[in-house]
Structures are given as structure tokens and as C-alpha cells.
C-alpha positions as CSV (number, residue, x, y, z in Angstrom):
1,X,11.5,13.5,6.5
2,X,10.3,11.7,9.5
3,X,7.2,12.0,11.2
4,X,6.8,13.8,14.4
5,X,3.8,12.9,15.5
6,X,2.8,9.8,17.2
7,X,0.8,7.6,14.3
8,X,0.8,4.6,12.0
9,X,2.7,5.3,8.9
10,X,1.5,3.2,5.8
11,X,3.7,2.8,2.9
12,X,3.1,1.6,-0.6
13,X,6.4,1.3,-2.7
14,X,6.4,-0.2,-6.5
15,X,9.1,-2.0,-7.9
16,X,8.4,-0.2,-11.7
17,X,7.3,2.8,-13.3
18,X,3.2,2.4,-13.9
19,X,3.2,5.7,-15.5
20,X,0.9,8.6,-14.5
21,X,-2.6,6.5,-15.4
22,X,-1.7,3.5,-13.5
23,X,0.7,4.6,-11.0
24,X,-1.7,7.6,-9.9
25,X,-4.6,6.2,-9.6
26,X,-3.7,2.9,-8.0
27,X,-2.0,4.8,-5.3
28,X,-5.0,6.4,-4.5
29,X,-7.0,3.0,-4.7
30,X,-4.9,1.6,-2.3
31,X,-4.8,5.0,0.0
32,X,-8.7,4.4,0.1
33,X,-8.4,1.1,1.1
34,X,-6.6,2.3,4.0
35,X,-8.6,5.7,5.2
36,X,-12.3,7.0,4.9
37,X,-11.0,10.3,3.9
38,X,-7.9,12.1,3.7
39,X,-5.5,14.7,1.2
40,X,-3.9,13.6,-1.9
41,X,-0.8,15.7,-2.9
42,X,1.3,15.1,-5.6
43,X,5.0,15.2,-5.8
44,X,5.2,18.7,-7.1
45,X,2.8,20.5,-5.3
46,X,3.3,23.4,-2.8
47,X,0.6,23.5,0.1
48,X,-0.1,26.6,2.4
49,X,-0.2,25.3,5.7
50,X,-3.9,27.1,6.0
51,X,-4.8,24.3,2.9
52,X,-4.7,21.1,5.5
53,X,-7.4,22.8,8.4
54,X,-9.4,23.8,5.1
55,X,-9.4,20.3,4.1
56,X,-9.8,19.2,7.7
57,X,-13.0,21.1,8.0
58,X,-14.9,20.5,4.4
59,X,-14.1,16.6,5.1
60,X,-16.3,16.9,8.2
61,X,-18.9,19.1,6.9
62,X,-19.5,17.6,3.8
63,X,-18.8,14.3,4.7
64,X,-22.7,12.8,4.5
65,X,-23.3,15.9,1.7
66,X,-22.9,13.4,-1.5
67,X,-23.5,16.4,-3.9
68,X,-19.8,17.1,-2.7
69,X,-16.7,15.0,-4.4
70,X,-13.6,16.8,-3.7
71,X,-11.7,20.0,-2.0
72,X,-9.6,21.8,-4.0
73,X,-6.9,24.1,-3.0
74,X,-5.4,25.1,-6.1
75,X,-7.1,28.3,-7.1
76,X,-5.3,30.4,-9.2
77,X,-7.3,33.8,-9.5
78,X,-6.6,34.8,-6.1
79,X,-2.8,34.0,-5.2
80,X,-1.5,35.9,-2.3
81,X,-5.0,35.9,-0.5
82,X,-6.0,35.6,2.5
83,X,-9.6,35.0,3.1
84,X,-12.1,32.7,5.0
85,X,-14.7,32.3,2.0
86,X,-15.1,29.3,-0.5
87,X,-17.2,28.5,-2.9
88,X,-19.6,25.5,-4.6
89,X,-17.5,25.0,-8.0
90,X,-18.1,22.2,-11.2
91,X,-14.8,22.7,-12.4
92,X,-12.8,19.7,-10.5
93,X,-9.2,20.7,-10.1
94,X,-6.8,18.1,-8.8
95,X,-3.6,20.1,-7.6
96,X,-3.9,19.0,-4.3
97,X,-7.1,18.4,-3.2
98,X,-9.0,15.8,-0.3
99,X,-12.3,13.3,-0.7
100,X,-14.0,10.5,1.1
101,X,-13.4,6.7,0.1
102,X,-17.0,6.6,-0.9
103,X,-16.9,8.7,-3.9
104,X,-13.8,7.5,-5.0
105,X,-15.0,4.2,-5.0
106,X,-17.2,4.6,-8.0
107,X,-14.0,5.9,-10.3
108,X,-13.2,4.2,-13.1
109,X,-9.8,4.5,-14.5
110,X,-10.8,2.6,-18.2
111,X,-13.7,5.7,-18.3
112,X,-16.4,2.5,-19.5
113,X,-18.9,4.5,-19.3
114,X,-17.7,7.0,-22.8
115,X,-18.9,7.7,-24.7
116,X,-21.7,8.9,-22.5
117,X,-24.1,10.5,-25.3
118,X,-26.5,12.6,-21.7
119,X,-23.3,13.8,-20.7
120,X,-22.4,15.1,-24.0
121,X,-25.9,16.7,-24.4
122,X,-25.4,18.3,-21.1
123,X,-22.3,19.8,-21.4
124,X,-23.0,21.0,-24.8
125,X,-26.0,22.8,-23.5
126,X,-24.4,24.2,-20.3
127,X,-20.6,25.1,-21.5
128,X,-18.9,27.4,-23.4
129,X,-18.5,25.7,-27.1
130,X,-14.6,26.0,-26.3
131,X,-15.2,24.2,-22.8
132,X,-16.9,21.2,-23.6
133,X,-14.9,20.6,-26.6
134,X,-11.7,20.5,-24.8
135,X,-13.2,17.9,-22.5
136,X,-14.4,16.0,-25.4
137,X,-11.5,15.7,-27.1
138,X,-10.0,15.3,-23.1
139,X,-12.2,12.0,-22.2
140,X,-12.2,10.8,-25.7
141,X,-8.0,10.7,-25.6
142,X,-8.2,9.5,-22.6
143,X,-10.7,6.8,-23.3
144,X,-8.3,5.8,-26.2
145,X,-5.1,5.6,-24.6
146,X,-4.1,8.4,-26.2
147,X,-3.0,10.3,-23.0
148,X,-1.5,7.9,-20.1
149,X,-3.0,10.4,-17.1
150,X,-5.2,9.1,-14.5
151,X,-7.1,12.8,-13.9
152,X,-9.8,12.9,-16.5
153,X,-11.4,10.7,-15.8
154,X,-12.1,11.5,-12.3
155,X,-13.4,15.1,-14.5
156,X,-15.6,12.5,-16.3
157,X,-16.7,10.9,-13.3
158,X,-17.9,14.1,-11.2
159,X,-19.4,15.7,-14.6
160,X,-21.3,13.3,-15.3
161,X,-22.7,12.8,-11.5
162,X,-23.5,16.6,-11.2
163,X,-21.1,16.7,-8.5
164,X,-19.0,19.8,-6.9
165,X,-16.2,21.0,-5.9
166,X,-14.9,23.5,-2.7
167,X,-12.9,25.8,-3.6
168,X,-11.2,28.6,-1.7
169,X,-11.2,32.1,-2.7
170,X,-7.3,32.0,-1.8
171,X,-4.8,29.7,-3.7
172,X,-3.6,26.9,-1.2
173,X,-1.7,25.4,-3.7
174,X,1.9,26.1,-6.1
175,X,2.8,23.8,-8.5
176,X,6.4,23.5,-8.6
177,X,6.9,20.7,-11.7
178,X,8.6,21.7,-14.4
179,X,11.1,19.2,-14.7
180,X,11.6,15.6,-15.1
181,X,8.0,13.5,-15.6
182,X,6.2,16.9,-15.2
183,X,6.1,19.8,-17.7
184,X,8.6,20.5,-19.8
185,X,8.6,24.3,-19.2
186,X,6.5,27.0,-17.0
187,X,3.4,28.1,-17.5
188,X,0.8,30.2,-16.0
189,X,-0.6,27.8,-13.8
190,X,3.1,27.4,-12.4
191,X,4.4,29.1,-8.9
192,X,1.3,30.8,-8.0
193,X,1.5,32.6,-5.2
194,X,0.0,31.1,-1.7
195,X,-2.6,32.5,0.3
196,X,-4.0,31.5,3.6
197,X,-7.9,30.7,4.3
198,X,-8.1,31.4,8.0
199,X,-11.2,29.9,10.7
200,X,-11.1,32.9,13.0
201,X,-15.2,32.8,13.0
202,X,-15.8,29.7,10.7
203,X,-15.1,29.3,7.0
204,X,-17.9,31.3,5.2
205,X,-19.4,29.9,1.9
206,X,-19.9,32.7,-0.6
207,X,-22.5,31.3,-2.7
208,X,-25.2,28.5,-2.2
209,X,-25.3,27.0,-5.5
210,X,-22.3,26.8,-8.1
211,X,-20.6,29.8,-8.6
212,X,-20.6,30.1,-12.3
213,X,-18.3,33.8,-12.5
214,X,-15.6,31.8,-10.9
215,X,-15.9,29.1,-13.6
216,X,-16.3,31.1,-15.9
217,X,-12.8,32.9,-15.2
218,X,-10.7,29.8,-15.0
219,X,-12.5,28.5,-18.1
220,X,-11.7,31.8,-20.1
221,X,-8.4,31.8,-18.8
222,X,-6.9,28.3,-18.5
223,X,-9.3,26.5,-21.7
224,X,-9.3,29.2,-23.9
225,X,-6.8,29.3,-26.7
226,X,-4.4,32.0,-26.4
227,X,-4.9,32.0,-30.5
228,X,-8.5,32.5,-30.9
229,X,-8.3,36.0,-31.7
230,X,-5.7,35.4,-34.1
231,X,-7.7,31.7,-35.8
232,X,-10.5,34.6,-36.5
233,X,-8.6,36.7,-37.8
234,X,-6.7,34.6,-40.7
235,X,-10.0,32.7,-41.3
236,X,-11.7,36.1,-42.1
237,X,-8.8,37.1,-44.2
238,X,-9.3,33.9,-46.2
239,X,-13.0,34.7,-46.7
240,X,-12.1,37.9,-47.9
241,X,-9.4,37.1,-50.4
242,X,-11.5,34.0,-51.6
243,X,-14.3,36.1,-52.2
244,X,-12.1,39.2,-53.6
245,X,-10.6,36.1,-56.3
């Protein structure tokens, strides 16, 4: 599709396949070579046209605000929304989503830093036992080669800086992949419904510090294991017929 604005259009074509670690994230080196700040949208994502002003906006007002790493637009508790409120969140989410050079520029795609024994100790004391668990086992796969992604470690990055994330109470963003390199079937996080975040009298933060009920949704809802309920159950079973013998 061409461009129909006047600009300079920068391109950066490979010759092979990196994979999702290597071709990702070097991408996104190079676009950061290139721009101070800007949007990063992946092949399979779906933007509402309301997500780019959004972006647009939080880029300049958080721009010197380094407690800030990322905009998010993927949100998927409020699809079909429109709103102009957003939120402080610690829960990065990379389904389209915008930054500034500067706090890329401290990523680290080999994760040297984990094991990183505070970080553990931290999320251990402020998470869920199912939430920091799943990262755990995450950065440690990650950290291992056991998972050739490039997104985890940007997680491990802002986690262990303390850092936020915008989010809008409207979902700017659909993920479309289900085929080819992406997943292999749907799932809930796929087609979303879009909303719109609109600027008629300025985009209104809802909550000063991080909101933790939002968290706390998308952690219950995306982390949790659909067969806890059931893992309790049979365990308790066990008990009971072990005891019973």
C-alpha cells in the first residue's frame, strides 16, 4: 500500500527467516536507530484508528516521564468501547503498542541479567502465586532458549525497573493471527472487538498510581489456568482415597 503522505519511507528487508527472537527484536533495534519514538505493530494486528492519536498523545506526555516504558492498545476487558480514560498498568502487553528509543535502548534480548534473585523476591511478594510463576517459568525459558520469542524479555526488562504501562479503558487493538507463524488456532485473546478512545476534552487518566483491579482482571483471566478448579479437585480426591486405603 503506498503512502500518501509526503515523508521519508525507511525500509529494512532480510534475506532469511531470524525467527521471532531475532527477527523481532532486531527490527525494532534498527527502527530505534532511526526515530526517537514511534508505534510498533506486528503483522497480525488490527488497530482502531483512535489507537495512533492515543499513542500520538502519551508519546508527548510522557515522553521525559521515565517511570513510563510503553503504550498499549490491546485491552481486552473493554472491546467495543469507546471512552477517553486510561490507566497506569504493570502488566506490559505488546499487541501493538509505542515507546521512546531511550528505554528501549537498555533491552536486552539474551535477558543477562536472570536470574535476577530482587526481582524474584519482588514478584513473589507482590503477585498472585499463579502470576509470578508463569513469569518465572516465562523468563527462565526464555533465558534458556527454550522459547525463540523476543517479548519476555522486554516483560523482564520493565518488571524489573518498576516501570508502567498506558493502557486504555477501550481495546485499540484485534489480533487477527491464527495462521501460518502465529497461533495455531483462536483463542480468547483473538478478534476482540475495537473501541475508540476519543480527545474531545483531553484523554483523562483514571487512576494516579497502578491500577491493580485492572491487573488483576487480565491476570485472573488470561494467566490463570482454566484447570485449576479441576487440579484441586482430583488432588483432593487423591487425599481422600489415600487416606480412606
Amino acid at each position: 500500500t503506498a503512502v500518501e503522505w509526503e515523508c521519508e519511507v525507511k525500509t529494512l528487508f532480510r534475506e532469511n527467516n531470524l525467527g521471532c527472537k531475532m527477527g523481532v527484536s532486531g527490527g525494532i533495534d534498527w527502527f530505534f536507530e532511526q526515530e526517537e519514538e514511534g508505534i510498533i505493530l506486528e503483522d497480525d494486528c488490527l488497530p482502531s484508528q483512535s489507537f495512533f492519536p492515543f499513542c500520538e498523545r502519551m508519546l508527548e506526555r510522557y515522553q521525559h516521564d521515565r517511570r513510563i516504558w510503553m503504550i498499549s492498545g490491546f485491552n481486552p476487558r473493554y472491546p467495543s468501547v469507546k471512552t477517553s480514560c486510561y490507566f497506569y498498568s504493570e502488566n506490559p502487553s505488546v499487541w501493538g503498542w509505542a515507546s521512546w528509543a531511550d528505554r528501549w535502548s537498555s533491552y536486552d534480548v539474551q535477558m543477562n541479567g536472570w536470574p535476577d534473585v530482587k526481582l524474584v523476591e519482588y514478584m513473589v511478594d507482590k503477585f498472585p502465586k499463579y502470576v509470578h510463576r508463569y513469569y518465572l517459568k516465562a523468563f527462565d525459558g526464555t533465558k534458556r532458549g527454550k522459547t525463540d520469542t523476543w517479548d519476555y524479555q522486554l516483560s523482564y526488562k520493565i518488571f524489573s525497573n518498576h516501570g508502567l504501562t498506558v493502557k486504555p479503558k477501550a481495546n485499540l487493538i484485534s489480533n487477527l493471527g491464527v495462521e501460518g507463524a502465529h497461533a495455531s488456532k483462536k483463542d480468547k485473546n483473538h478478534f476482540i472487538g475495537l473501541g475508540e478512545i476519543i480527545d474531545e476534552q483531553g484523554f483523562s487518566i483514571c487512576c494516579m498510581y497502578p491500577d491493580v483491579k485492572e491487573d488483576d482482571w487480565f491476570y485472573r483471566t488470561r494467566l490463570r489456568s482454566r484447570f485449576r478448579i479441576l487440579k484441586r479437585v482430583i488432588g483432593f480426591v487423591r487425599r481422600i482415597l489415600k487416606e480412606g486405603i
